[in-house]
Backbone as CSV, one residue per row, in Angstrom:
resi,resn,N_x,N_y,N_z,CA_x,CA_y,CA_z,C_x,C_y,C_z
1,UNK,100.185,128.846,144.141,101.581,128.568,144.043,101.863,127.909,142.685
2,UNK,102.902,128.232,142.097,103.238,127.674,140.345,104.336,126.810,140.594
3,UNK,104.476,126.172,139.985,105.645,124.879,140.052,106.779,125.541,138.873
4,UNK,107.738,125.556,139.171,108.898,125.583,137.999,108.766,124.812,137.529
5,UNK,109.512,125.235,136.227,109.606,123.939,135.096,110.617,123.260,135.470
6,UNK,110.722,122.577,135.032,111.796,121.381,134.934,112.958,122.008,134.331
7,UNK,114.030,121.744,134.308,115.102,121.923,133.734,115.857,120.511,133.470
8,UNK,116.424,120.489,132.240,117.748,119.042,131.936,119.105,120.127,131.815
9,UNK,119.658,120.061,132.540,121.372,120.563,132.317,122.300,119.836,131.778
10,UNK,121.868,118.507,131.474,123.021,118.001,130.837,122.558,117.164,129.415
11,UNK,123.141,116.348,128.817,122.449,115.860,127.215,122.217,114.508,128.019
12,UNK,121.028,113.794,127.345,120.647,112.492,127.842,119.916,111.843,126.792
13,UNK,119.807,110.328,126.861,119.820,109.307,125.932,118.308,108.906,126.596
14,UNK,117.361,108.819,125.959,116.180,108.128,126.062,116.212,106.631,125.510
15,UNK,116.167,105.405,126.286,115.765,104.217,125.635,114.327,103.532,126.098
16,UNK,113.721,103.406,124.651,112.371,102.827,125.111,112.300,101.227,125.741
17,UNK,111.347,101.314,126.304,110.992,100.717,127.023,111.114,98.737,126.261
18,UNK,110.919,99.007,125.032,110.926,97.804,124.183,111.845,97.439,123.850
19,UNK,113.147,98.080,123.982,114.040,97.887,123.457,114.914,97.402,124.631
20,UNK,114.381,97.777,126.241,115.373,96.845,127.162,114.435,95.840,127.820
21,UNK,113.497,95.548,126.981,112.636,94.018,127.076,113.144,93.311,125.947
22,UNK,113.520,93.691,124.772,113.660,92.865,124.043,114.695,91.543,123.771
23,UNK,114.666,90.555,123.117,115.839,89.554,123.301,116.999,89.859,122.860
24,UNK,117.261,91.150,121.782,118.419,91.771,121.442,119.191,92.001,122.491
25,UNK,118.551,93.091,123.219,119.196,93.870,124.542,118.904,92.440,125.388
26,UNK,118.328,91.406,126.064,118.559,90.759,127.042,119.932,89.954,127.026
27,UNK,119.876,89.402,125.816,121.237,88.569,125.375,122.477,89.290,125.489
28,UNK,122.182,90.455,125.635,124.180,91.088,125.619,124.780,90.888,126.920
29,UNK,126.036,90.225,126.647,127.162,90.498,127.600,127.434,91.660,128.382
30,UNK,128.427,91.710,129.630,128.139,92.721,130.045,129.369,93.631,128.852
31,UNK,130.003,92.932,128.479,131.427,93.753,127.605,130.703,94.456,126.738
32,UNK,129.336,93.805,125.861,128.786,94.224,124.865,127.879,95.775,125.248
33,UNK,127.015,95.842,126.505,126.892,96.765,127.202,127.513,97.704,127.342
34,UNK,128.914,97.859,127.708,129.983,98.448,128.000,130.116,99.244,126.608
35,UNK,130.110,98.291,125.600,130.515,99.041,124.330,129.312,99.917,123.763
36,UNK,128.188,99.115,123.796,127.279,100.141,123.702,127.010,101.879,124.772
37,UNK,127.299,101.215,126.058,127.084,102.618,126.735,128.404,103.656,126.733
38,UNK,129.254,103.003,125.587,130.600,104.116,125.656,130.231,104.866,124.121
39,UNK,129.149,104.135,123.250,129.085,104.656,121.972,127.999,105.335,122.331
40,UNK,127.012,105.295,123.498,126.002,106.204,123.995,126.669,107.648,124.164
41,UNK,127.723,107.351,125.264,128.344,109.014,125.407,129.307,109.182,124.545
42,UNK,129.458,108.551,123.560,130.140,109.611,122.251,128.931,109.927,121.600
43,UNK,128.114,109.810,121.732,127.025,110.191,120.550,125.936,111.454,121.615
44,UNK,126.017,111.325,122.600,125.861,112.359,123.779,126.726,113.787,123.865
45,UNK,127.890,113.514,123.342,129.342,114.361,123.462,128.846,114.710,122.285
46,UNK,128.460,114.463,121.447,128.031,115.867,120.162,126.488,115.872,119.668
47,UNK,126.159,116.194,121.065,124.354,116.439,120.810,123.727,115.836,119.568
48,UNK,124.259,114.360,119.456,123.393,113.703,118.399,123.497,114.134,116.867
49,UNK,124.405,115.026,116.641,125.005,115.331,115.171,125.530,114.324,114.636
50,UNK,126.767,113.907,115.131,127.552,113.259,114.458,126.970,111.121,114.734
51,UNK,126.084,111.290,115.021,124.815,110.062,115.447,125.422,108.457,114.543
52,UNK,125.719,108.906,113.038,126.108,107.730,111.963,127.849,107.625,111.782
53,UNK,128.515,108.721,112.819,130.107,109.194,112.562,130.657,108.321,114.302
54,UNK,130.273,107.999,114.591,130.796,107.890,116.251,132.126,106.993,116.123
55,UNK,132.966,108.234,116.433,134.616,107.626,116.550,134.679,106.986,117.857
56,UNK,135.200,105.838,118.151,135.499,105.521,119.327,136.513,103.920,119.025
57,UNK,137.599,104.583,119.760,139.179,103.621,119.325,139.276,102.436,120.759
58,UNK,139.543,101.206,120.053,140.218,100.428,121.070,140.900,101.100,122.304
59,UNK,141.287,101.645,121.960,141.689,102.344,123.968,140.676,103.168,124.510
60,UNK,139.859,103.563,123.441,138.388,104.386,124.444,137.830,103.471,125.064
61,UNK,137.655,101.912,124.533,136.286,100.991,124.765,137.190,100.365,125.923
62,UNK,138.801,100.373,125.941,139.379,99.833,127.038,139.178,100.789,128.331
63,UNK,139.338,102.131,128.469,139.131,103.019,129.068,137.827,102.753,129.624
64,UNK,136.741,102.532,129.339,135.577,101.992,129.576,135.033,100.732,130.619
65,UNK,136.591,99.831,130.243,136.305,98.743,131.209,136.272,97.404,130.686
66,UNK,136.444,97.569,129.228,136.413,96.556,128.653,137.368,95.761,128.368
67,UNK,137.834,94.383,128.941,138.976,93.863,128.545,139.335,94.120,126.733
68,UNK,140.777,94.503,126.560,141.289,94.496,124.949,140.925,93.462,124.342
69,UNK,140.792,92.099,124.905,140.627,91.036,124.010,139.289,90.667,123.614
70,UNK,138.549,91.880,124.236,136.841,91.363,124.348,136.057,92.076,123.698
71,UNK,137.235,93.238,122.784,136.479,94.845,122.203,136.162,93.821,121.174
72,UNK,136.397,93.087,120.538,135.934,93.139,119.160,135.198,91.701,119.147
73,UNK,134.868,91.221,120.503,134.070,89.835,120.331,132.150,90.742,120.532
74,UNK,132.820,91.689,121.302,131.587,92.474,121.846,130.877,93.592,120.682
75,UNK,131.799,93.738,120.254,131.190,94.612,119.217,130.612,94.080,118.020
76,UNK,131.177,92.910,117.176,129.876,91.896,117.251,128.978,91.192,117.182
77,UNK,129.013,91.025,118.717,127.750,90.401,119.071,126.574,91.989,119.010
78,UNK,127.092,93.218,119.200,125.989,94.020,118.899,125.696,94.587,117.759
79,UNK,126.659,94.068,116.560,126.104,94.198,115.514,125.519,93.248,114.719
80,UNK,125.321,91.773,115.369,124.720,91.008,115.200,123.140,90.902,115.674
81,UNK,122.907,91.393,116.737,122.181,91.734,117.506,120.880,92.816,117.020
82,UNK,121.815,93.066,116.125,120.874,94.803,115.420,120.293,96.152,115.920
83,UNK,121.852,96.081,117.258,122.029,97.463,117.725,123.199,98.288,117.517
84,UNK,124.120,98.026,116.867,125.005,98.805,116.353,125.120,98.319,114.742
85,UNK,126.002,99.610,113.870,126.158,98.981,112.837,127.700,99.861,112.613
86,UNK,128.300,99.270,112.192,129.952,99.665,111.727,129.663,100.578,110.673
87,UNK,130.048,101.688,110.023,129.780,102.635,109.605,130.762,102.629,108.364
88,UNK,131.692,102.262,108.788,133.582,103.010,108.063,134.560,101.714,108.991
89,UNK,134.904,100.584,108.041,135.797,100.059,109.361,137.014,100.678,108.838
90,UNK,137.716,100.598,110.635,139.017,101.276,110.911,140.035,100.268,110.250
91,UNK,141.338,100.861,110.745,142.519,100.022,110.493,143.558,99.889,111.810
92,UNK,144.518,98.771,112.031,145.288,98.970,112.896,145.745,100.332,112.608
93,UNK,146.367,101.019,114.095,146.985,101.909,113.834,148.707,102.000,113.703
94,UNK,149.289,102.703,112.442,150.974,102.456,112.464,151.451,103.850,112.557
95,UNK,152.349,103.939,113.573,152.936,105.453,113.887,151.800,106.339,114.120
96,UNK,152.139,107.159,113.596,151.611,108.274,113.891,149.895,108.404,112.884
97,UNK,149.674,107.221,112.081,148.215,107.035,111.531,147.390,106.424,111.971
98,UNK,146.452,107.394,111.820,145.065,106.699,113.055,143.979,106.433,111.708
99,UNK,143.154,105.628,112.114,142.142,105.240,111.343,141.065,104.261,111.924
100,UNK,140.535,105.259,112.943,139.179,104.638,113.562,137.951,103.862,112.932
101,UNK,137.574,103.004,113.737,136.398,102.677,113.093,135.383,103.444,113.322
102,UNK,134.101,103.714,112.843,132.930,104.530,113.012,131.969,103.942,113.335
103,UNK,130.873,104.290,113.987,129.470,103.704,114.508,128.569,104.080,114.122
104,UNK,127.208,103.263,114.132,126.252,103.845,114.496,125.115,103.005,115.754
105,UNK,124.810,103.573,116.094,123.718,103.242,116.971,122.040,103.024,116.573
106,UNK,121.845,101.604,116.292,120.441,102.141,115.780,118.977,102.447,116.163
107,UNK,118.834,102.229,117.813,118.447,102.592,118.848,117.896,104.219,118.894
108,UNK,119.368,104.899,118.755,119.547,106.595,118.557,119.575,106.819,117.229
109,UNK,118.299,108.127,117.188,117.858,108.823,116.317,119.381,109.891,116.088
110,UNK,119.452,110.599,115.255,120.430,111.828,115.314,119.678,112.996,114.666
111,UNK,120.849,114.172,114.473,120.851,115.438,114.094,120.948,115.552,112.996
112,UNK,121.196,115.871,111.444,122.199,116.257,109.978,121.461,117.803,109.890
113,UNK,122.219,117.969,108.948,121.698,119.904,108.622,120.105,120.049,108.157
114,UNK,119.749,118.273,107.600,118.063,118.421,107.183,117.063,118.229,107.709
115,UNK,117.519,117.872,109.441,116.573,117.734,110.208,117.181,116.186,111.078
116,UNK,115.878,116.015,111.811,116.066,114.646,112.667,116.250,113.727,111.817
117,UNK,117.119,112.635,112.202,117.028,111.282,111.700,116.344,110.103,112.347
118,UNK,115.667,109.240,112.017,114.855,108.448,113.187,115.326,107.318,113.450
119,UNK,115.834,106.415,114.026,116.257,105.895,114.447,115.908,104.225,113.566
120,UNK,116.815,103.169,112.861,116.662,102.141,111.932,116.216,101.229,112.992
121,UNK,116.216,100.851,114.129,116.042,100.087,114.650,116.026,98.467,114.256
122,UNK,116.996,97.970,113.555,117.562,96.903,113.181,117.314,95.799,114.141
123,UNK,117.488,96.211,115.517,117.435,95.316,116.682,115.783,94.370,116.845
124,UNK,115.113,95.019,116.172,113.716,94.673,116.558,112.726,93.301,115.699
125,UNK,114.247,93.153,114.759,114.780,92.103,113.855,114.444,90.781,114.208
126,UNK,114.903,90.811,115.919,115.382,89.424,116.885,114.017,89.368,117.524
127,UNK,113.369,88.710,117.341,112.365,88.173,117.938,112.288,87.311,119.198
128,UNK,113.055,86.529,119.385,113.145,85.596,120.297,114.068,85.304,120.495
129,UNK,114.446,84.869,121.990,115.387,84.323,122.613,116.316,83.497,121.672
130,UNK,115.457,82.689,120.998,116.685,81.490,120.638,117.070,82.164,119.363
131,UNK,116.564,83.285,118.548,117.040,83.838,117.393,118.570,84.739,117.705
132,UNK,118.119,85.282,119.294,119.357,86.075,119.435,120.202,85.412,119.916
133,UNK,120.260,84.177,120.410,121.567,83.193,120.637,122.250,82.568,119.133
134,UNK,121.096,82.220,118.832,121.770,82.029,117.426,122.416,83.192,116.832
135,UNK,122.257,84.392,116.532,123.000,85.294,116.197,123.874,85.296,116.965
136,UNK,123.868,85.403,118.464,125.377,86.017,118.920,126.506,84.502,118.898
137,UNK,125.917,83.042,118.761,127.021,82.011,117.814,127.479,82.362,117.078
138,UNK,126.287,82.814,115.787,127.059,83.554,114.152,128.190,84.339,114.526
139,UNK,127.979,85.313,115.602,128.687,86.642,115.753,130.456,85.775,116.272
140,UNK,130.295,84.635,116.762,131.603,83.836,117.416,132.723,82.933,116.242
141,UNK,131.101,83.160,115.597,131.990,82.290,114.710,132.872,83.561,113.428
142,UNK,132.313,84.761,113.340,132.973,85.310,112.611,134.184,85.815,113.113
143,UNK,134.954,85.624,113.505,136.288,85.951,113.499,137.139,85.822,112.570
144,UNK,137.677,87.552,112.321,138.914,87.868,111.409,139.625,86.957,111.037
145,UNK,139.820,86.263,109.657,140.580,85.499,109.754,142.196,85.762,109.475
146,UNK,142.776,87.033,109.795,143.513,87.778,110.050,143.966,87.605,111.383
147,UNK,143.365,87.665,112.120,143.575,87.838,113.898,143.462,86.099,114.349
148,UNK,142.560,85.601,113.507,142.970,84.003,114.078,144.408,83.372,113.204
149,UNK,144.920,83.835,112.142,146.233,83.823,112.172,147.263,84.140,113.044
150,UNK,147.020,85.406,113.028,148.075,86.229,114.208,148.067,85.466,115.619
151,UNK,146.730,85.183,116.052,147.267,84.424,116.645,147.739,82.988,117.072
152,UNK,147.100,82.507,116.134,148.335,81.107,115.999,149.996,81.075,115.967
153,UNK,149.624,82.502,115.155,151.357,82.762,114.892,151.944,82.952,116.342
154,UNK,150.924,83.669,116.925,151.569,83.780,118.435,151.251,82.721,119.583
155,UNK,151.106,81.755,119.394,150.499,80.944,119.983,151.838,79.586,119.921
156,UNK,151.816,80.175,118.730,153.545,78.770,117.935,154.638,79.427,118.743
157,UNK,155.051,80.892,118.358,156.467,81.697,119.060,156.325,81.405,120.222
158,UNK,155.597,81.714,121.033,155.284,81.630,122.711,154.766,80.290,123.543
159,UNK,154.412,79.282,122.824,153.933,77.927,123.156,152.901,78.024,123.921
160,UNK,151.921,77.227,124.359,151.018,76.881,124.362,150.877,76.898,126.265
161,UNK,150.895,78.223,126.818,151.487,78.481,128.229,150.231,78.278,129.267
162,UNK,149.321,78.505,128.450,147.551,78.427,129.232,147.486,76.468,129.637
163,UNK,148.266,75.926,128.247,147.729,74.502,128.523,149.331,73.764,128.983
164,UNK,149.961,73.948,129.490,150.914,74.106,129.792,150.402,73.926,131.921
165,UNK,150.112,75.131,131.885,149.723,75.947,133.277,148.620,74.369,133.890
166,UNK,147.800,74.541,132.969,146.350,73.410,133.275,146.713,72.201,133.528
167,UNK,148.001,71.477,132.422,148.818,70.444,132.672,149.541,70.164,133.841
168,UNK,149.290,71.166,134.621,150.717,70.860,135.633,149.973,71.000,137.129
């Protein structure tokens, strides 16, 4: 009697084994997760070609599950982490102009017209526990200082309703 082969019908992401022991991957949030396994299936959705191009917009990563206010604390902490790397940053979008940010994954190897690409593995960087806490602090403390305007600005118009709420 002969055994069939195996068949895969659909595209799938191999992660080694070291890489979900390591303190990079232990330290992530679950938001940060989230963002990584939504830049997994965009990079799945074009059989690993477009591997260093991965479009994926604030309403994809919300679509995903990720609170809006948490896309860009999460994203990061995984590029702090040295599993993603920003490629092309985006821009808000006005009217009808879009201008995504781009990814890469450095985990996943990709496709180009000259063959495989192998994978930078940046993540393997973090050695230890307390290296990747310390990075994902760094990662807290970098905030836009654009967006910590904005929102002060919105914080002054609308008053102070969180401490307000706690006060009472």
């Amino acid at each position: 009697m002969s055994r069939r082969p195996a068949t895969i019908n659909e595209p799938f992401a191999s992660l080694p084994l070291s890489l979900l022991q390591s303190p990079a991957f232990r330290a992530l949030s679950w938001d940060a997760r989230r963002v990584l396994d939504r830049l997994m299936i965009e990079h799945l959705r074009h059989g690993g070609h477009r591997h260093d191009r991965l479009v994926c917009t604030y309403s994809d990563f919300a679509a995903a599950g990720i609170r809006q206010r948490s896309i860009a604390s999460a994203i990061r902490d995984c590029v702090e982490l040295g599993l993603l790397v920003v490629t092309k940053q985006g821009a808000p979008s006005i009217s009808t102009r879009r201008q995504p940010s781009e990814y890469r994954l450095t985990f996943l190897g990709g496709r180009t017209r000259g063959g495989y690409v192998p994978p930078t593995e940046e993540w393997r960087q973090v050695e230890t526990d307390d290296e990747a806490m310390t990075r994902l602090a760094r990662a807290a403390a970098m905030k836009s200082a654009q967006h910590v305007r904005r929102a002060a600005a919105a914080k002054l118009r609308h008053g102070d309703s969180a401490g307000e709420r706690d006060a009472a």
